[in-house]
N, C-alpha and C positions, 0 to 999 in steps of 0.2 A: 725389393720394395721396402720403403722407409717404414718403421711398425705408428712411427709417429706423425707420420704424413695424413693420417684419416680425423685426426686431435683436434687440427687446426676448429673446428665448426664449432666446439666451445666458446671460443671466444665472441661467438656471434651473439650467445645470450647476455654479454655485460660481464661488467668484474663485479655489479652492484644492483642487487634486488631489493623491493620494499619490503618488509619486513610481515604485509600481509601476503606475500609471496614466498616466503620462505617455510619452510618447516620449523617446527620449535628446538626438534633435536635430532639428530639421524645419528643410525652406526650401519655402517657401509661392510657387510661379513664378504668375504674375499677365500673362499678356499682353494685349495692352492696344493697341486700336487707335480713335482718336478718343473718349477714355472719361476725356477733361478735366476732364467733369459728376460722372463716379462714384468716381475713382482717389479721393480724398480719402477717402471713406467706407471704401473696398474696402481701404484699405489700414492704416485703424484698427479693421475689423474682424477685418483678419485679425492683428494686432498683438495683440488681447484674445484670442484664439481659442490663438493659437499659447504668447501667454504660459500658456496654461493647460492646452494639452495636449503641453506640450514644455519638456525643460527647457532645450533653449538653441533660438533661430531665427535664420534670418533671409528678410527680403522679395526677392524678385525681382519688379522692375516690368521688363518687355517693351517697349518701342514701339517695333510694327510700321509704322513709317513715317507716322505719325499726321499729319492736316493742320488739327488745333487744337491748343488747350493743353496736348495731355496729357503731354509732355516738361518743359514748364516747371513743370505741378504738380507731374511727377515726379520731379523734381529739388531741389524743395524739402522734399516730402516725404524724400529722400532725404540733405537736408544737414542736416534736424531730425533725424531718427534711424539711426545708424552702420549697424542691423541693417538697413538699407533699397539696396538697389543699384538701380541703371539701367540699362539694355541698349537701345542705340536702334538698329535698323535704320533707313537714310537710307532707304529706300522701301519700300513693303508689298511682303513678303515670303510672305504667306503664313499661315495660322493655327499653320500644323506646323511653320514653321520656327522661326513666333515660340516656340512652346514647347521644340524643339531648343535653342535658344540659352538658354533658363531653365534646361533640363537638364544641360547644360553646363557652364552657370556653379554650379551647385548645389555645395553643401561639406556637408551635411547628410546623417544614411549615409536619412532619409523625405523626400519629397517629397511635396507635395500640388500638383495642378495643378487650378486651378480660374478664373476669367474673371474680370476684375472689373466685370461690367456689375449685379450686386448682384445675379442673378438668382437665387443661391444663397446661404443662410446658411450661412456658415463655421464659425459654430459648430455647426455641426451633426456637427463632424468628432469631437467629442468619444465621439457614436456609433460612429468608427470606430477608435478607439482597441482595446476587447475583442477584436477581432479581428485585427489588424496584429497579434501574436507568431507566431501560426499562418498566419500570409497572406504572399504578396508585394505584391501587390495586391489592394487596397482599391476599389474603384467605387461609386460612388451610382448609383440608380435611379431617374429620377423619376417618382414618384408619380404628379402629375398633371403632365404636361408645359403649358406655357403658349403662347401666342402664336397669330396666325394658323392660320383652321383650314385653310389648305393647307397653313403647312409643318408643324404638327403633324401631318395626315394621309401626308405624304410622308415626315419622320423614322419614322414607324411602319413606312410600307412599306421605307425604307431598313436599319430594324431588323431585319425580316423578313428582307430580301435576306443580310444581313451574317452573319446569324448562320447560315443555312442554309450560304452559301459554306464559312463556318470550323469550322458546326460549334459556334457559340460558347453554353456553357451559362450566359448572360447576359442580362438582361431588357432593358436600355438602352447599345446601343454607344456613344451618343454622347455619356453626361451627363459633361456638365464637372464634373470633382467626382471627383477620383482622387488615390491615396493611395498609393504603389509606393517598396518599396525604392530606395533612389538606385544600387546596386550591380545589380538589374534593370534599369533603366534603361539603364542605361551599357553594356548588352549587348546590348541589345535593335537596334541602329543603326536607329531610325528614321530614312524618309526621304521623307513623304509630306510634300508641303507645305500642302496645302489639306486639304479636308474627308475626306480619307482618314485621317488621323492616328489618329483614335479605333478606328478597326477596324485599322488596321497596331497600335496599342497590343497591344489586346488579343489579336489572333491569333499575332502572335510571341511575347505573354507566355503563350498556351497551347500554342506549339509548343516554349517553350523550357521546358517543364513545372513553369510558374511557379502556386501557392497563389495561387488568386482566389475573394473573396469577395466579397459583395455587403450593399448596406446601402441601405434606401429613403430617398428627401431630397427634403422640398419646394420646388420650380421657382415659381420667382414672375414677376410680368409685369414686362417691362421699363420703369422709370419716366422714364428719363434718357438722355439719348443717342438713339445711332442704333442697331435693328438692323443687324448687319455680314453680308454675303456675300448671295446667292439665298437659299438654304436647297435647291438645289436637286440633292440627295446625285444623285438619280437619272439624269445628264446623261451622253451619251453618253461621253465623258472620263474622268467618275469610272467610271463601268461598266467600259471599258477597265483601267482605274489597276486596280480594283477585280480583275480578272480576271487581269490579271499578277501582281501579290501572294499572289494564290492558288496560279501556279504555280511562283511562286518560290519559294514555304511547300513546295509537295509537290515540286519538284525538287530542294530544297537550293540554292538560288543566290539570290544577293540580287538585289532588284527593282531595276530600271534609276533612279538619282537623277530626283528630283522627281517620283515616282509618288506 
């Protein structure tokens, strides 16, 4: 299967939007751990995407301590086009940190944080454009989730656990595929490192009584590369992780680093 054959539906939104259509700025964080195969792609599709749903961007490439190419592509990519930066953790750090460090680096007042393993089409953000004036955050939902049916059976029960904890009125905790003011952000002090990120997102964006909407996005299989991590939300650890964040939301106190 072609990684580029699913792309084509971009082109259905126009090379050209009015201008109250657009965003005023986006930076596009892309983390990126052994994805030396897909960065090329992920990073010209989000270049078509952003040109069209913003009127100024730029790229943040991530890598999480990668141990193939994906630095040297991403740096090439990043000497062809200005709007392109590079952020390298010397060792994995983590998926939440990797995103931390894109959020960071961000200069955009939108952020979109999305994966570059191609598993989502970016242009699909153009759907989330209607909704961002009235929103802080923006989430995709996917539709039909992909991959392995144990860890899509476990992402489900993961979904179940997370939103019961928080409360959260949300169909998918974990879809990579998010849209948040950069000035929510920036308040929010994320500090989960690994697979907690996605539900620390959201439950501090709903305690800190942040506009969440929601928007469905087609999940595609992974064509290139490695799947990255277990997939395993449900591990004694994250449970833990998962449980302190809970009562640091209902005490008022921030959750102990690297939960």
């Amino acid at each position: 299967m072609n990684p580029t054959s699913n792309t084509t539906s971009m082109s259905d939104f126009g090379r050209e939007r009015r201008a109250a259509d657009r965003l005023s700025g986006l930076t596009i964080v892309l983390p990126c751990f052994d994805e030396a195969e897909n960065l090329p792609d992920a990073v010209r599709y989000a270049t078509i995407a952003a040109e069209r749903c913003a009127a100024a961007h730029e790229i943040i490439v991530v890598d999480d301590g990668s141990t193939d190419e994906t630095v040297a592509v991403a740096g090439r990519l990043a000497a062809a086009d200005a709007r392109v930066r590079l952020i390298v953790h010397g060792e994995n750090r983590g998926y939440g940190v990797a995103l931390r460090s894109g959020i960071a680096a961000a200069q955009q007042p939108w952020v979109l944080l999305i994966d570059a393993d191609l598993q989502f089409d970016v242009g699909e953000l153009a759907a989330f454009l209607p909704l961002a004036p009235s929103a802080d955050l923006v989430v995709g939902w996917r539709i039909l989730p992909q991959g392995p049916v144990g860890r899509r059976a476990g992402g489900a029960l993961w979904n179940r656990v997370v939103r019961a904890a928080f409360d959260l009125p949300v169909r998918d905790v974990d879809c990579a595929f998010r849209l948040a003011r950069r000035e929510l952000l920036e308040r929010l002090d994320l500090r989960a490192g690994g697979a907690l990120v996605g539900a620390e997102l959201l439950a501090k964006s709903a305690a800190a009584g942040a506009r969440v909407a929601e928007v469905p996005v087609h999940h595609r299989i992974r064509v290139a590369g490695r799947q990255n991590g277990s997939g395993a939300r449900l591990s004694a650890r994250t449970l833990r992780e998962l449980a302190g964040l809970r009562h640091a939301l209902h005490s008022g106190l921030p959750p102990k680093p690297g939960a």
